[in-house]
DOZAVEX-45406 format. One record per residue (C-alpha): x negated, y, z. Coordinates in steps of 0.5 Angstrom, whole numbers, padded with zeros to 4 digits, always signed. Last residue first. Layout:
XYZ;...
END
This chain:
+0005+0034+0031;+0000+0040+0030;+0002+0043+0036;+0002+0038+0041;-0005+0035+0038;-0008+0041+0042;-0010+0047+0036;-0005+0053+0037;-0003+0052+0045;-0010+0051+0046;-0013+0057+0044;-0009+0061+0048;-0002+0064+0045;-0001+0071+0043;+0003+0076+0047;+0005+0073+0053;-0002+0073+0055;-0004+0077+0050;-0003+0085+0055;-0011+0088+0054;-0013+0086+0061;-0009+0080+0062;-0013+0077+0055;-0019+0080+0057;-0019+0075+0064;-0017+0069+0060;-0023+0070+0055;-0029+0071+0060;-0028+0066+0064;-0025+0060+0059;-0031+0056+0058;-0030+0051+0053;-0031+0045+0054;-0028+0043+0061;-0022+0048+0059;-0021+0042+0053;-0022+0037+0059;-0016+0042+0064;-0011+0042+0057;-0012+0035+0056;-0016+0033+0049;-0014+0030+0043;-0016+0035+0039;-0014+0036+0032;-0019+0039+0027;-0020+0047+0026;-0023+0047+0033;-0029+0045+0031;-0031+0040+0038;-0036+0042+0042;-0042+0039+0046;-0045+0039+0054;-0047+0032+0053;-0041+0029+0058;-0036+0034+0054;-0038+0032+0048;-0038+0024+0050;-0032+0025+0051;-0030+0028+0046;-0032+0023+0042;-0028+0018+0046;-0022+0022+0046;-0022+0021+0038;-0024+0014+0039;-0017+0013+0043;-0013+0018+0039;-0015+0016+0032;-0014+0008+0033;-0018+0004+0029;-0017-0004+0029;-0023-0005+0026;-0029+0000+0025;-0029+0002+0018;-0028+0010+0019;-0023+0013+0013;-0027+0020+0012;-0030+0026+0014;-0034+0026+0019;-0040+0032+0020;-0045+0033+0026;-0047+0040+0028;-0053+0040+0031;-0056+0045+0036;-0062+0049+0038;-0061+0054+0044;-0062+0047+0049;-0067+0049+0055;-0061+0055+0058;-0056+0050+0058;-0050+0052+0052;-0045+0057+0052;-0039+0057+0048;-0033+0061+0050;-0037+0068+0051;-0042+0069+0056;-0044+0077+0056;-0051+0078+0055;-0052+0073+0049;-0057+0068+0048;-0057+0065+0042;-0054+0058+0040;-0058+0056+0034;-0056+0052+0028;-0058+0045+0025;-0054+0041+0019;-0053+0034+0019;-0047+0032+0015;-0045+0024+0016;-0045+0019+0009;-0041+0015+0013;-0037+0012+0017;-0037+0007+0022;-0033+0010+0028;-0033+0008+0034;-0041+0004+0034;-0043+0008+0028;-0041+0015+0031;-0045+0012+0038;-0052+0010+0035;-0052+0017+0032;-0050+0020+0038;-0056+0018+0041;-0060+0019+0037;-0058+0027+0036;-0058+0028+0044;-0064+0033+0043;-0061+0037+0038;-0055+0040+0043;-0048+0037+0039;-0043+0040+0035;-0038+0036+0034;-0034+0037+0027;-0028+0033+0026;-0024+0030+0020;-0022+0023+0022;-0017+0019+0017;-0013+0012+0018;-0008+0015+0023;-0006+0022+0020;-0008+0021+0013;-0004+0015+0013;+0002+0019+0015;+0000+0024+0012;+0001+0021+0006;+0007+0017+0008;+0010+0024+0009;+0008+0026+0002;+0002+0032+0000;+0005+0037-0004;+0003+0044+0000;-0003+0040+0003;-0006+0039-0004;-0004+0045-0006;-0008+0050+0000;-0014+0044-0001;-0015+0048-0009;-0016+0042-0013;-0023+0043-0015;-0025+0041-0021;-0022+0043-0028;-0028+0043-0030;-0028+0036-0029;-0023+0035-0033;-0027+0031-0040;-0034+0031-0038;-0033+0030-0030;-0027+0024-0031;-0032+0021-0037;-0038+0020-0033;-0034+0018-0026;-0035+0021-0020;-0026+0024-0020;-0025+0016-0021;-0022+0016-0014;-0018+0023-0015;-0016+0024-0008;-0019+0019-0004;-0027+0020-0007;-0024+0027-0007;-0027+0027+0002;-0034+0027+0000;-0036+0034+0002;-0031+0037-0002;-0033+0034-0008;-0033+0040-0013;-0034+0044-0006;-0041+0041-0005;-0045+0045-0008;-0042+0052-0006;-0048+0055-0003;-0054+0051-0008;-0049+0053-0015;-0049+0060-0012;-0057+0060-0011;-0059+0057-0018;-0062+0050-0016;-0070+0049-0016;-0072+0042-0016;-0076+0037-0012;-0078+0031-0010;-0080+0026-0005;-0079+0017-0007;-0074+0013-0004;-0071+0012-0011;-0065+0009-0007;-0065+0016-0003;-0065+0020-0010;-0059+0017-0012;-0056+0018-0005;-0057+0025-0008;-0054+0025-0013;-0048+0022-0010;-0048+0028-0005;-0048+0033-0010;-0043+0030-0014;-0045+0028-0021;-0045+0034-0026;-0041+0034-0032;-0038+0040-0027;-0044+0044-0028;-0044+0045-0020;-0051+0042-0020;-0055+0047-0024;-0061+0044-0024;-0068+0046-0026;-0073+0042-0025;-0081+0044-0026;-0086+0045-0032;-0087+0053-0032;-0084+0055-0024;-0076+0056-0024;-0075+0064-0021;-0075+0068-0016;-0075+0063-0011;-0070+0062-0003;-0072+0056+0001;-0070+0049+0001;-0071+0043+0006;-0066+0037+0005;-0067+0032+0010;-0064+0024+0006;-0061+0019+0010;-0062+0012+0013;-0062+0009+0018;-0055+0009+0022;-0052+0009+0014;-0051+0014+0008;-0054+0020+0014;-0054+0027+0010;-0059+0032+0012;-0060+0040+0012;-0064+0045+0012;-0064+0051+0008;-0069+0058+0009;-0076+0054+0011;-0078+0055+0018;-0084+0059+0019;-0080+0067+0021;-0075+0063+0025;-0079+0060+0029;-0080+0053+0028;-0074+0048+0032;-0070+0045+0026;-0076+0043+0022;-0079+0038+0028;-0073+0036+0030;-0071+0033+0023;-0078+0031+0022;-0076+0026+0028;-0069+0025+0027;-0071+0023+0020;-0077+0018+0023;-0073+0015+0028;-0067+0014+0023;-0072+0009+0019;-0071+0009+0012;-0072+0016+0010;-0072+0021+0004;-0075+0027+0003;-0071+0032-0002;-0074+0038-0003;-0071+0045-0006;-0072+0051-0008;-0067+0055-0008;-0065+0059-0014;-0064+0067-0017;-0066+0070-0010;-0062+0074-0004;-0063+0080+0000;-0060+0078+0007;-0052+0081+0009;-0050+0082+0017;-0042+0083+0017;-0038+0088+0018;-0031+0085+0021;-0024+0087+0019;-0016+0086+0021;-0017+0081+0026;-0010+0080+0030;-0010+0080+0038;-0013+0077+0043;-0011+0069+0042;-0013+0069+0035;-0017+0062+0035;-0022+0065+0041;-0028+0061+0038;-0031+0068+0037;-0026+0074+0040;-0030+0073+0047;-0036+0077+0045;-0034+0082+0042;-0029+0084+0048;-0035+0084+0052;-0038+0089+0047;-0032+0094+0047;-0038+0098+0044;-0045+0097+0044;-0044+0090+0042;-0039+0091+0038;-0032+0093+0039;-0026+0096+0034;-0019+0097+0037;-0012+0098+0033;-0007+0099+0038;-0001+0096+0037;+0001+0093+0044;-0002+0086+0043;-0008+0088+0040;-0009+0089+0033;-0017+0087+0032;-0022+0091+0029;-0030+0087+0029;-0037+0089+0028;-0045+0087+0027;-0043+0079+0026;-0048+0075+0023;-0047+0071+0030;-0040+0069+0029;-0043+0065+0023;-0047+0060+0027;-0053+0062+0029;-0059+0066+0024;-0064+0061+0023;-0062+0054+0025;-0056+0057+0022;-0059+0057+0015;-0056+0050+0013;-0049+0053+0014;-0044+0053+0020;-0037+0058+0022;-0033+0057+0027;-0026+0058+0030;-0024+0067+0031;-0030+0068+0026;-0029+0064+0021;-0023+0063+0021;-0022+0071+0020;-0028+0070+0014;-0024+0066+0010;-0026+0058+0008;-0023+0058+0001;-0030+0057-0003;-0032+0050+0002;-0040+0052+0005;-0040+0056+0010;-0045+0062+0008;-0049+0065+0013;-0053+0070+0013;-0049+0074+0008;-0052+0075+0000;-0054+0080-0004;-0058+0082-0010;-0052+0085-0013;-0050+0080-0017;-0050+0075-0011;-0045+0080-0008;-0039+0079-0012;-0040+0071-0013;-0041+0071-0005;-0034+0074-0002;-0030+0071-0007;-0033+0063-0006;-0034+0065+0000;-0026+0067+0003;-0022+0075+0005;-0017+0073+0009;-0020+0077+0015;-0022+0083+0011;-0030+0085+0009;-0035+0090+0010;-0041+0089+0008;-0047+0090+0012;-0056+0091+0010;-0055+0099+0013;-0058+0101+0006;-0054+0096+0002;-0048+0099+0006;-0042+0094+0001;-0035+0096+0002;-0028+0093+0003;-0028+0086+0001;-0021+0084+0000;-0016+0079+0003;-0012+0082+0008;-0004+0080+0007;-0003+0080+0015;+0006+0079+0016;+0006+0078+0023;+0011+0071+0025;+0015+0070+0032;+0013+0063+0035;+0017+0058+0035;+0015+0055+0028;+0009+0057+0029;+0008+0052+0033;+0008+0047+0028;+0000+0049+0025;+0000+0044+0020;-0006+0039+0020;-0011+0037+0014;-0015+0043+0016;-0017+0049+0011;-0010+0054+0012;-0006+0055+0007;-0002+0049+0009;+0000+0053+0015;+0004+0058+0012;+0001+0065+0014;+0006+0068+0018;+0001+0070+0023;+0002+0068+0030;+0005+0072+0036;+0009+0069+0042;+0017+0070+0045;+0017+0074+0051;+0014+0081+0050;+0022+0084+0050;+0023+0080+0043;+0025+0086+0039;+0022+0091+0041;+0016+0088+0043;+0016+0085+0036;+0018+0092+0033;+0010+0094+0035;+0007+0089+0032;+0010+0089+0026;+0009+0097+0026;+0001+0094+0027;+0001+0090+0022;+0004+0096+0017;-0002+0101+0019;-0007+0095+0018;-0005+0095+0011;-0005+0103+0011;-0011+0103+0013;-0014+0098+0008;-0011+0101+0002;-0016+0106+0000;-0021+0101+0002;-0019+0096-0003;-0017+0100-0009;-0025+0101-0010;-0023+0099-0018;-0030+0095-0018;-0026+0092-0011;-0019+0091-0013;-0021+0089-0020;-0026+0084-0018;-0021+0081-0014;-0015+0080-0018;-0020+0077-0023;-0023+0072-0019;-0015+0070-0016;-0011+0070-0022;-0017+0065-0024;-0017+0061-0018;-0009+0060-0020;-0009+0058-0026;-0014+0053-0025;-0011+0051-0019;-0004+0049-0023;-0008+0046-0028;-0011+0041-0023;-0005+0040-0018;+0000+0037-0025;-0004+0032-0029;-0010+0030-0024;-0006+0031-0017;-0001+0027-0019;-0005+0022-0022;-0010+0022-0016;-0004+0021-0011;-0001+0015-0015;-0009+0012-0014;-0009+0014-0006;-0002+0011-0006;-0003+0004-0009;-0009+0004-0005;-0005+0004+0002;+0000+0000+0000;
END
């Protein structure tokens, strides 16, 4: 039953999601640069963040305070395979902000509205010789997700999670005001609105941190057979100074021995004699299947790859996961004839997704990230393949950096370097029950002073997440600017419960 739905859910989505994502992607490339190059955005801006405020507004008027906040942004537009059901009892705000405000090349910002995403974001600034700090990888991940949830790439070893590119943030708070805050201004508010998932106001703007960019990352593959010598290298990479390390590092793990770390940095230009390779070509394999070819080769190379191509290098694919959507989408003839086509845009895929898909999503499928101090790598290692047996896993670094002021997540002072480790997939253990192997890993995050991603279902108590993550700072916020009743915690947004 399960095989004929996934190959029933690959032709629907080849003769119908694929043609409408395409017109779609293209209506919303060319609307963008249009509002940009036409520099409507900021002229509309204030007036956009005027109409969220009055929202705002009319909801005290309305509900007397008692009924909570969210915005009204179906939850199948939203990254996670869940939908958000508590918004089906909360009152809804309209926030239509999506546009990329204004570039400061001399200040190294732009400034960006929260539902603005990376594949936008970046295919405006590479032009210019720009790019953010830190790009997460999938096109459609926006930035308020980004920074009231989280945010990673292979360049957070160097610059932390996509928070701590942050320079400044506006949030709508529960009584209208419009209310900006960095780490000079309002900073203990700055620093509790990441991980906060909305729950102190509605995000209406952040400037963020940009890097002068390059043509091409020059990246090495060095394959391991051995998981003891992966994580060795692995750590050894991940914790140099910021000014020795290379700009890009990340692993895939294709079982619990072996993988392959990529170190990449930024080029100029493609050497005389050497590989150029534009992954993202869409006759191109999946990334990750190109690079498991590399690991059964088990031999060093190398290769120069055009920056965009390498920041978006596994959106075709989305990481693995279209191997159970369109299950011959790796095929030669599949890329050659429709692979241009490629991707389906997620939002679709969820909007059309049958009750018995999501069914068996729900119980035979596990999208999680946890991210774990870098010194327990191995053995979480060991303890993923003992509950789940899934693989490739995603292995990316990232700094945790000390802050003046605690927020959500706060790391034991010897353990700043953390990695995040990706699942995405049907696990292969038999007998798999989602609930029970979930709570099992956050447990062992718990005991391991690690995170959950909060953009995938918890399994965890209301007093076990508390345990996670620390509350201090934003339960006291939230009684001082009035969210309380206003906005719901986090979560009464990401607990099993209110995406049931």
């Amino acid at each position: 039953m399960l095989n004929f739905l996934i190959k029933y859910r690959g032709l629907f989505v080849v003769l119908f999601l694929l043609p409408a994502s395409l017109v779609f992607k293209a209506y919303m490339n060319t609307r963008n640069r249009l509002v940009f190059w036409l520099n409507s955005a900021p002229d509309k801006h204030d007036d956009k963040v005027k109409k969220v405020q009055q929202q705002v507004k009319a909801w005290q008027q309305k509900t007397g305070g008692e009924i909570p906040m969210c915005t009204s942004r179906p939850g199948w537009q939203a990254m996670s395979h869940k939908q958000g059901n508590y918004k089906k009892t909360h009152y809804q705000v309209d926030v239509n902000l999506m546009d990329i405000l204004e570039i400061d090349e001399k200040k190294g910002t732009v400034r960006l509205e929260p539902m603005a995403n990376m594949g936008q974001i970046s295919a405006l600034l590479k032009p210019l010789g720009w790019s953010l700090a830190v790009v997460p990888e999938l096109d459609a991940l926006t930035v308020g997700g980004l920074i009231n949830g989280f945010g990673i790439e292979s360049s957070s070893h160097k610059y932390g999670l996509f928070q701590s590119i942050c320079e400044s943030l506006e949030i709508v708070t529960a009584d209208g005001e419009l209310v900006k805050c960095s780490k000079e201004e309002n900073s203990e508010l700055f620093y509790a609105i990441p991980w906060s998932y909305g729950s102190l106001g509605f995000l209406v703007c952040a400037e963020i941190k940009i890097v002068p960019s390059k043509d091409y990352v020059q990246l090495s593959y060095i394959p391991f057979k051995s998981k003891l010598a992966f994580i060795e290298r692995f750590t050894e990479e991940s914790l140099k100074p910021a000014n020795e390390a290379y700009d890009f590092i990340e692993g895939l793990m294709y079982s619990e021995h072996e993988g392959v770390l990529m170190l990449g940095n930024f080029s100029d230009k493609v050497p005389s004699g050497k590989t150029k390779n534009a992954i993202n070509n869409f006759w191109k394999p999946w990334f990750y299947e190109h690079v498991r070819d590399i690991l059964k080769q088990d031999k060093e190379q190398e290769e120069w790859i055009p920056l965009r191509h390498y920041y978006h290098r596994h959106t075709r694919s989305l990481f693995w996961e279209m191997t159970l959507i369109i299950p011959f989408g790796n095929s030669p003839w599949f890329r050659y004839l429709l692979g241009w086509m490629s991707p389906p845009e997620v939002s679709l895929l969820k909007l059309t997704q049958t009750e018995a898909l999501h069914k068996l999503y729900d119980t035979h499928h596990m999208d999680q990230d946890f991210l774990l101090p870098l010194s327990n790598l191995d053995k979480s290692l060991s303890y993923f393949k003992q509950e789940v047996d899934f693989h490739p896993l995603w292995l990316c670094p990232m700094r945790v950096f000390d802050t003046p002021i605690r927020g959500m997540v706060n790391p034991q002072p010897n353990e700043q370097m953390f990695v995040d480790v990706g699942i995405y997939g049907e696990p292969n253990v038999e007998n798999y029950n989602s609930k029970k192997t979930t709570r099992k890993l956050e447990a062992l995050m718990r005991e391991m002073d690690g995170f959950q991603a909060l953009y995938a279902d918890t399994f965890q108590t209301r007093e076990e997440f508390r345990e996670m993550f620390d509350h201090t700072l934003l339960d006291k916020l939230r009684v001082q600017t009035g969210a309380t009743k206003a906005f719901p915690e986090p979560y009464d947004k990401v607990s099993r419960a209110a995406r049931t």
